[in-house]
C-alpha positions as CSV (number, residue, x, y, z in Angstrom):
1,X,-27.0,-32.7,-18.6
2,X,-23.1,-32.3,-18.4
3,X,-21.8,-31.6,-15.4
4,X,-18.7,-29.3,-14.1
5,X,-15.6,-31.2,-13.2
6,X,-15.2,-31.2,-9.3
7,X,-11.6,-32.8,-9.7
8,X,-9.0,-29.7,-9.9
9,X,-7.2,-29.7,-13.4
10,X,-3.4,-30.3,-14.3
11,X,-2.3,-26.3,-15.2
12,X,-4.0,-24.1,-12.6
13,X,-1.1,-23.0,-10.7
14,X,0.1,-18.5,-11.1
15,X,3.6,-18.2,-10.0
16,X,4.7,-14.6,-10.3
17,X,8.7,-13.6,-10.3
18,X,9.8,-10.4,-9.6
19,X,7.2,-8.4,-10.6
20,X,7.6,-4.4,-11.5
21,X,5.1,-2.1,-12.3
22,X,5.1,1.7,-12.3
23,X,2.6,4.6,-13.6
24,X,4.7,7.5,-14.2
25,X,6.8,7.8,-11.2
26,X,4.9,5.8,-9.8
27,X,6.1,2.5,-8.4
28,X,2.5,0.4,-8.1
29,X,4.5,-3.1,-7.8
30,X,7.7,-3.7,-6.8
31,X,9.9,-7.2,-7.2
32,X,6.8,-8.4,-5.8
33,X,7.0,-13.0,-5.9
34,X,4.3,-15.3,-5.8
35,X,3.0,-18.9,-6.4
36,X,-0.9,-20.0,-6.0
37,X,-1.5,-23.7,-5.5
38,X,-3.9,-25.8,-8.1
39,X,-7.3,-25.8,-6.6
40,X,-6.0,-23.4,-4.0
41,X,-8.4,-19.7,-3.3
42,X,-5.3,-17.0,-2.5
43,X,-6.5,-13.3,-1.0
44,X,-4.6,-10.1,-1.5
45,X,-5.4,-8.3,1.4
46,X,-4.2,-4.4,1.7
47,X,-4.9,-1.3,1.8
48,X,-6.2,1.2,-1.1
49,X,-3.3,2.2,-3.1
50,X,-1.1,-0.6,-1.8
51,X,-1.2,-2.3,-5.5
52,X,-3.1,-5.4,-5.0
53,X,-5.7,-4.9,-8.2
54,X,-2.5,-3.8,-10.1
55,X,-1.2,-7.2,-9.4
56,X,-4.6,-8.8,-10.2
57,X,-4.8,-6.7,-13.5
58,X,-1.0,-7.8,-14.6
59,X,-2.1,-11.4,-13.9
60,X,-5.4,-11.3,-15.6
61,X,-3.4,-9.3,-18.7
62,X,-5.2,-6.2,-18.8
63,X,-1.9,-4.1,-17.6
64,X,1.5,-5.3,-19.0
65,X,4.5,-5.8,-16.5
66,X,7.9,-3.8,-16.6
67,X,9.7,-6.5,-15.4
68,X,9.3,-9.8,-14.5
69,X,7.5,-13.0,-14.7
70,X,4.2,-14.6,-15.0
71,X,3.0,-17.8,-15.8
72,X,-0.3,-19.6,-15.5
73,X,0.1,-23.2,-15.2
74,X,3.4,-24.2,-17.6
75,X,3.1,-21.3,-19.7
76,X,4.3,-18.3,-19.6
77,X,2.2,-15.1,-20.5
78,X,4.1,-12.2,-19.4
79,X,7.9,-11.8,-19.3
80,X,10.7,-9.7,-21.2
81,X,9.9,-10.7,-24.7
82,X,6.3,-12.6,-24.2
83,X,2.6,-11.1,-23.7
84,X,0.1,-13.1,-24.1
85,X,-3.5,-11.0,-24.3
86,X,-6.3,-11.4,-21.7
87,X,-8.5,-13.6,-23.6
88,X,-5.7,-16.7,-24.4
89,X,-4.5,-17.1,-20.8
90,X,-7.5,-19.1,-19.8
91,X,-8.2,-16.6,-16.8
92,X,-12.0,-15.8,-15.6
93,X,-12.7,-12.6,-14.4
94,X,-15.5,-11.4,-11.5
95,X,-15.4,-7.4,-11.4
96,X,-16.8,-5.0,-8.4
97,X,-18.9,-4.3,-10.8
98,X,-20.4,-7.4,-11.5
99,X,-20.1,-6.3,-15.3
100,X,-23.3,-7.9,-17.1
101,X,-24.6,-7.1,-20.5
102,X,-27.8,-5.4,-19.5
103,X,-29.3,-6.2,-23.0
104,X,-28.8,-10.2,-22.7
105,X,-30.5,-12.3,-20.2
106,X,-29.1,-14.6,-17.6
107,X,-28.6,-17.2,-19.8
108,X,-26.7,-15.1,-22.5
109,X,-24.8,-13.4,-20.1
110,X,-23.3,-17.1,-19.2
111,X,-23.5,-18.2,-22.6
112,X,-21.3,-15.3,-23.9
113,X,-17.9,-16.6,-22.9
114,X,-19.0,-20.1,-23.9
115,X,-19.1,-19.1,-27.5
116,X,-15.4,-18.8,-28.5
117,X,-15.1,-22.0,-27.9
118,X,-16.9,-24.4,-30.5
119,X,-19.4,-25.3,-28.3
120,X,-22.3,-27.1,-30.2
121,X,-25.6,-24.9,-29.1
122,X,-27.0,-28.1,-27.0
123,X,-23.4,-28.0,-25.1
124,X,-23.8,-24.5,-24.2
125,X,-27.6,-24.9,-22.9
126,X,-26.4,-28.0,-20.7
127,X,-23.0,-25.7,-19.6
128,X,-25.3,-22.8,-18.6
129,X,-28.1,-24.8,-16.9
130,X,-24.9,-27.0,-15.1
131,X,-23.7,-23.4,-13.4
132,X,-26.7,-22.0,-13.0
133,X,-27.6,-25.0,-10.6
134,X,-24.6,-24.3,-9.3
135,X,-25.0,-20.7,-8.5
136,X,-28.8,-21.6,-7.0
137,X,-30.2,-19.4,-9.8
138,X,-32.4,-22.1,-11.5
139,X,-35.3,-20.8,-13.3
140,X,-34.0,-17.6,-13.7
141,X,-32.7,-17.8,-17.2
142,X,-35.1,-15.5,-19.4
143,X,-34.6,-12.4,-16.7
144,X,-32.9,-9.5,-17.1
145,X,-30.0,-7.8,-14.9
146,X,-32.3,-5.4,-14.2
147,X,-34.5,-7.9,-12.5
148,X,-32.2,-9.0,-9.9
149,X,-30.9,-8.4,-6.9
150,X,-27.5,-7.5,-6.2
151,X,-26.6,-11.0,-5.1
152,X,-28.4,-12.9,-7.8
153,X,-26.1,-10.1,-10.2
154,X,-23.0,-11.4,-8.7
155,X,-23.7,-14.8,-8.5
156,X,-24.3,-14.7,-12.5
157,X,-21.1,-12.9,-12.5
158,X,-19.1,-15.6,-10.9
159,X,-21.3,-18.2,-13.1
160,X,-20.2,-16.4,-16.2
161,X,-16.5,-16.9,-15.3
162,X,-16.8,-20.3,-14.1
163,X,-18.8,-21.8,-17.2
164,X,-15.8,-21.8,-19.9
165,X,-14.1,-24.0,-17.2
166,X,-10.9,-21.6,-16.4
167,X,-7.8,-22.3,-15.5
168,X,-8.0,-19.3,-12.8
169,X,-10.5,-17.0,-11.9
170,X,-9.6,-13.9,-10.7
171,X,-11.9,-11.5,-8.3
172,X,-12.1,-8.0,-7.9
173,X,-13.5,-7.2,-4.6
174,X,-16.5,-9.2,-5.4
175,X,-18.7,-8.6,-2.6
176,X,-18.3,-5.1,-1.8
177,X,-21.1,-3.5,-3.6
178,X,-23.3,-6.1,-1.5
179,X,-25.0,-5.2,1.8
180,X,-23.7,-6.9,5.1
181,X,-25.7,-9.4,5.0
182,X,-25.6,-10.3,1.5
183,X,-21.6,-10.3,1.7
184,X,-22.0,-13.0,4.2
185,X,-23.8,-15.1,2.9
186,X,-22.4,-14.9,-0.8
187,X,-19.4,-15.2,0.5
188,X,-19.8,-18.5,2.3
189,X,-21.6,-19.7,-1.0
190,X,-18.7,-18.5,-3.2
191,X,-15.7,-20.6,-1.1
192,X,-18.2,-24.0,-1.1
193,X,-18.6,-23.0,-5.3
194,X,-14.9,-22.8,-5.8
195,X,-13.7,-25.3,-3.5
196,X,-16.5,-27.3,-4.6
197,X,-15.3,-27.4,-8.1
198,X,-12.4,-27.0,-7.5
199,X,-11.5,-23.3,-8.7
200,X,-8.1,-22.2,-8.3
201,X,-8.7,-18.3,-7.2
202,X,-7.0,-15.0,-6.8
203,X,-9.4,-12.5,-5.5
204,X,-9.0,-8.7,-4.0
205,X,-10.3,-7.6,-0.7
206,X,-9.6,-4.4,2.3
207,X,-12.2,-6.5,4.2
208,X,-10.1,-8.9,6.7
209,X,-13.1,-11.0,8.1
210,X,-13.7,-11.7,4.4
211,X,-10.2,-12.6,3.7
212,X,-10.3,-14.7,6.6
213,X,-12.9,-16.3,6.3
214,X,-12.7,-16.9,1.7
215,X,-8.7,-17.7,1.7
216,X,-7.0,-20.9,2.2
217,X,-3.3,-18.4,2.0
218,X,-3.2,-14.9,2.4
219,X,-1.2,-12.3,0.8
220,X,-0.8,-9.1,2.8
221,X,0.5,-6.2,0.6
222,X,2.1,-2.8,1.2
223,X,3.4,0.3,-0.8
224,X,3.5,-2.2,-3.5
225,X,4.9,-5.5,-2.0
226,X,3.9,-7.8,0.0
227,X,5.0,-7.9,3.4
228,X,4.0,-11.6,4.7
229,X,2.2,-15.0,2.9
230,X,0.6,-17.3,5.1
231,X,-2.4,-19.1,6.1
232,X,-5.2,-16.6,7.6
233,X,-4.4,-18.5,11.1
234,X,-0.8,-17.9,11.1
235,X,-1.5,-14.0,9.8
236,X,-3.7,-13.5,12.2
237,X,-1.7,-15.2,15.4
238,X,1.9,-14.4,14.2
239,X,2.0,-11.3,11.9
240,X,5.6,-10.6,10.5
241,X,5.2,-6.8,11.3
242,X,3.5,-4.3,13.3
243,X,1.7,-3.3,9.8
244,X,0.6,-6.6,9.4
245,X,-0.1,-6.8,13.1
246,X,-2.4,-3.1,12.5
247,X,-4.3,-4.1,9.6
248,X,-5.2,-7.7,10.4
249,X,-6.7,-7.5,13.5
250,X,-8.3,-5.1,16.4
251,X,-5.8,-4.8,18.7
252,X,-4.2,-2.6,21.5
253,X,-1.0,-1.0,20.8
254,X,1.1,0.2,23.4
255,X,4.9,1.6,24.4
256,X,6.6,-1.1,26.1
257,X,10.5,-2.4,27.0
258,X,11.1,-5.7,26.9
259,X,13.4,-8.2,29.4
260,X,13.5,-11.7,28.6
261,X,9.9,-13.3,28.9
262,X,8.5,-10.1,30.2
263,X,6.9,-6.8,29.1
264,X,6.4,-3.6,31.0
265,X,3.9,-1.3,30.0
266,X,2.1,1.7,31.7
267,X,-1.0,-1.0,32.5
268,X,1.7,-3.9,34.1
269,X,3.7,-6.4,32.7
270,X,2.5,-9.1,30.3
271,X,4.2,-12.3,29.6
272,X,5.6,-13.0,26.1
273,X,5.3,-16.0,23.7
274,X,9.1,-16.1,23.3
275,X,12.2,-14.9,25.4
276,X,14.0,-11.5,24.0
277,X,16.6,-9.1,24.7
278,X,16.3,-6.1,26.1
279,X,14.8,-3.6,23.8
280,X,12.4,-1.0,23.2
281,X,9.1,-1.1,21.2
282,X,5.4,-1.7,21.1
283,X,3.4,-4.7,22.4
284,X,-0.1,-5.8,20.8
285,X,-2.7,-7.1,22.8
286,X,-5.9,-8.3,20.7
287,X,-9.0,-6.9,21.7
288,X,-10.3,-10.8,22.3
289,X,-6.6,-11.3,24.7
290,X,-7.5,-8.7,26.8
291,X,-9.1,-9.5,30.4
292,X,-10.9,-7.0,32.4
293,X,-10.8,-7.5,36.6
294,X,-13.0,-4.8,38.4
295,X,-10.6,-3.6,41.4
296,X,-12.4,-3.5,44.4
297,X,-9.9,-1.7,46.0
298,X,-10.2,1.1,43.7
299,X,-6.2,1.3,43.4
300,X,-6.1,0.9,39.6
301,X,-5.6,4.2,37.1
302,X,-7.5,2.0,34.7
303,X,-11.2,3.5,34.3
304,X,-13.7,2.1,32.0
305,X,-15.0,5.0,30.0
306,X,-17.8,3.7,27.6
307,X,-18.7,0.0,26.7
308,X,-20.4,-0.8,23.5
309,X,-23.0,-4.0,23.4
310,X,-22.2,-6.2,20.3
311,X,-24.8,-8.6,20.7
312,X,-22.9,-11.7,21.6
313,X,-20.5,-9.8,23.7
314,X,-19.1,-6.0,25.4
315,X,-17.0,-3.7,23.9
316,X,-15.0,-2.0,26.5
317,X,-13.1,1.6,26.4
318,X,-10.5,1.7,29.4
319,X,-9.4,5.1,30.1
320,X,-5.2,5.2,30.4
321,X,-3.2,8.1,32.1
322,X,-1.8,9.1,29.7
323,X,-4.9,9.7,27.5
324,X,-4.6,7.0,25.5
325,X,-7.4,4.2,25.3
326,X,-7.4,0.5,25.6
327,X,-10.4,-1.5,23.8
328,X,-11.7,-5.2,25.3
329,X,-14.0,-7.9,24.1
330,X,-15.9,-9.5,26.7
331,X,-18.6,-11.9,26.9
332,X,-21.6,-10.7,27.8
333,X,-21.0,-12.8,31.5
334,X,-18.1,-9.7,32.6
335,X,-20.5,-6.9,33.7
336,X,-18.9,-3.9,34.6
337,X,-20.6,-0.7,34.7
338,X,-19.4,2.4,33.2
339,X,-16.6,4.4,35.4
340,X,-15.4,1.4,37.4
341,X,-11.8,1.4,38.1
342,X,-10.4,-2.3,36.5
343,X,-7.2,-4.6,36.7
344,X,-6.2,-5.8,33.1
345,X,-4.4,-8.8,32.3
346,X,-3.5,-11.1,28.6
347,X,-2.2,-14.6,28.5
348,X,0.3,-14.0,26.0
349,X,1.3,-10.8,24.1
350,X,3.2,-10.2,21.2
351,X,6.0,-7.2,21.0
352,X,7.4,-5.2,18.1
353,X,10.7,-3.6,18.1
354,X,11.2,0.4,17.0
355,X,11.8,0.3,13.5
356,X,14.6,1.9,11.9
């Protein structure tokens, strides 16, 4: 039985130069630049509308670019003069929709791709029995979409793009028509399957705990660029811009002034992870950052209004003044009842200026 490579190949690298791409008046992408390590699984995390599956479509060459560049290993197939069709740039494809022939089994749902490519039929059975061992679907060949569960249809899916040994594969939020629990666990089986074979992958997600947790870099888009590349643990510890800073993570947001190593809020003064001059903005405080103090001397504003049990831990609502809320995560060890008047503190904070 042949067996998939598990050493990355040479061409495997997207780089994408200044990038444009409008519908009408519409401006979907714009001068958007980007490069995608061999072997290496890149996320496009925004929100709807912000033109990450426009991106994925002009790399996958399903929408053509109105500028720019893109090439797929050495090659170039999209620029000024050059477009090369979907099914020559050596691409795989995973849709939200999984996308199966329901007339073809498991098998020739796999096989399908395989057969462009002058494949004797013994190399094709080996190809298709290699993946499915891969994707834990053994046995399963002779069934039907139908007779499978939403996981087991998306795992053919990514088996079908995977078996004519691509250069890239590209996802379309691949896990979202799963249920919770079946995006968990598919989605720790699909980073060991491409990492495992060494996949170089672009896929599209709104889910951050699934970007996080999939992505080796992280490509945070907005109004049709991206605002900041990174690894998820410098996104999620050091985001560029309070958008970034918004959409990542849970966090507190509050007015603040800052002096130096110090900011002053309504709820005290937090220390900063860097000295800066004096200037007006907003501080985030992570829900995780936050530390809750009961105040026995009742002389705190601070109320806690409602707290939430998570399972491994408290969700706390602190009533401000002003009317605004703050949010906490707590273990389940800090144990403070509803309307008890609290002290709040954080380690470190991080503070935005006003933008212009």
């Amino acid at each position: 039985m042949t067996t998939l490579s598990l050493m990355p190949r040479l061409q495997t690298a997207v780089r994408v130069e200044h990038l444009y791409k409008s519908f009408g008046r519409f401006t979907a992408i714009r001068d958007v630049s980007l490069w995608v390590h061999e072997g290496e699984i890149l996320g496009l995390l925004g929100p709807s509308g912000c033109g990450k599956t426009t991106l994925l479509r002009l790399i996958a060459g399903l929408d053509r670019p109105d500028a720019g560049e893109i090439r797929v290993g050495d090659r170039c197939v999209a620029a000024a003069n050059v477009f090369v069709p979907p099914e020559q740039r050596s691409l795989g494809m995973v849709f939200q929709d999984f996308a199966l022939f329901p007339h073809l089994t498991v098998a020739e749902n796999i096989a399908f791709g395989l057969q462009q490519q002058r494949l004797s039929k013994r190399q094709i059975q080996e190809r298709v029995a290699a993946v499915l061992a891969l994707v834990h679907l053994e046995g399963m060949e002779k069934r039907y979409p139908h007779e499978l569960s939403g996981g087991q249809q998306q795992r053919v899916a990514l088996a079908r793009a995977i078996a004519p040994q691509p250069a890239v594969i590209l996802l379309d939020e691949p896990l979202s028509n799963l249920d919770a629990q079946g995006r968990l666990h598919l989605r720790e089986e699909l980073r060991t399957i491409l990492k495992g074979t060494g996949t170089t992958a672009i896929f599209v997600t709104h889910d951050q705990e699934e970007a996080l947790s999939l992505s080796d870099r992280l490509a945070v888009m907005r109004q049709g660029k991206i605002e900041q590349v990174g690894s998820p643990e410098e996104i999620y510890c050091r985001p560029a811009s309070r958008f970034v800073a918004s959409f990542i993570t849970q966090a507190n947001f509050l007015p603040a002034s800052v002096e130096g190593s110090q900011v002053h809020t309504e709820v005290g003064t937090f220390p900063l992870l860097e000295a800066l001059p004096r200037g007006e903005g907003e501080v985030m405080i992570r829900e995780e950052d936050l530390q809750l103090q009961p105040d026995l001397e009742a002389t705190s504003c601070l109320v806690v209004r409602d707290r939430q049990f998570l399972g491994r831990e408290y969700r706390y609502c602190i009533q401000l003044p002003c009317g605004k809320e703050l949010h906490a995560r707590q273990p389940l060890a800090v144990d403070i009842p509803i309307g008890t008047a609290v002290k709040v503190a954080a380690a470190a904070v991080r503070f935005f200026p006003k933008e212009n």
